[in-house]
N, C-alpha and C positions, 0 to 999 in steps of 0.2 A: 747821302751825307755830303755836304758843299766843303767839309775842312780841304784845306791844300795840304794839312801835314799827313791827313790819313791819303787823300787820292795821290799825292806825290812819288811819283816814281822813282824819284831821288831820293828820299825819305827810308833811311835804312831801323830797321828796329833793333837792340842788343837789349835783354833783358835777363833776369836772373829770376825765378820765382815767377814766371810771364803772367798766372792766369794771376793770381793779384795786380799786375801791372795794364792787363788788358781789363780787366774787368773795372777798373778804375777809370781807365779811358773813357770802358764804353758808357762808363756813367756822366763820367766830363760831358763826350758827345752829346749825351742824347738827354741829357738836363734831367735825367731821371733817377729814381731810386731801384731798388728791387721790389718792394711793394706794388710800386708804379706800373713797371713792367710785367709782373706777373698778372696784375689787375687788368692789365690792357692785353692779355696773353689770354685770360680769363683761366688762371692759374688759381687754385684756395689755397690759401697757406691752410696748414694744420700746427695749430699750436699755438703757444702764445710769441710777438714779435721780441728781438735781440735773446733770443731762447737761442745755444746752437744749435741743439736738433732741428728747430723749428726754422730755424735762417738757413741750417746747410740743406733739407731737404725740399723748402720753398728756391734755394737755388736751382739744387738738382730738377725740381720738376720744371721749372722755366727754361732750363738750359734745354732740354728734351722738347719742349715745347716749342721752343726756337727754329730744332734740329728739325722737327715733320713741316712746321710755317713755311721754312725758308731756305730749306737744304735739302729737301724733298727725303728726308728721312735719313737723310746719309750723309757722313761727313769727310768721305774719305778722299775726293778728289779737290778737297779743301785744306786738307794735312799741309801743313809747312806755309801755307799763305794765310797773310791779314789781309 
């Protein structure tokens, strides 16, 4: 990611609610939707779309998806940093 506000080291984060706040971000970022991403995760949704079972559990598996991709299954020496 080329932004200066995420790689800036000076760039302090205060938020209330974060994972709405980050999840928003990371959509800002990366010009995408959830659909988007789970498609490119190769993620199925199950259900129909703005369903919330079906949005919160297409989140969930994406999220987990994320976690083995690119965090090698673990997220725990990740705790407390963006």
């Amino acid at each position: 990611m080329s932004s200066s506000i995420v790689l800036n080291d000076s760039v302090y984060w205060v938020t209330f609610h974060s994972g709405y706040d980050f999840g928003y971000l990371l959509k800002v970022l990366t010009c995408r939707r959830l659909n988007k991403l789970a498609q490119l995760l190769e993620v199925e949704r199950i259900g129909i779309c703005h369903q919330a079972g079906s949005d919160s559990l297409l989140t969930s598996l994406t999220f987990r998806k994320l976690i083995e991709n690119f965090f090698s299954g673990s997220l725990e020496k990740y705790a407390g940093i963006l």
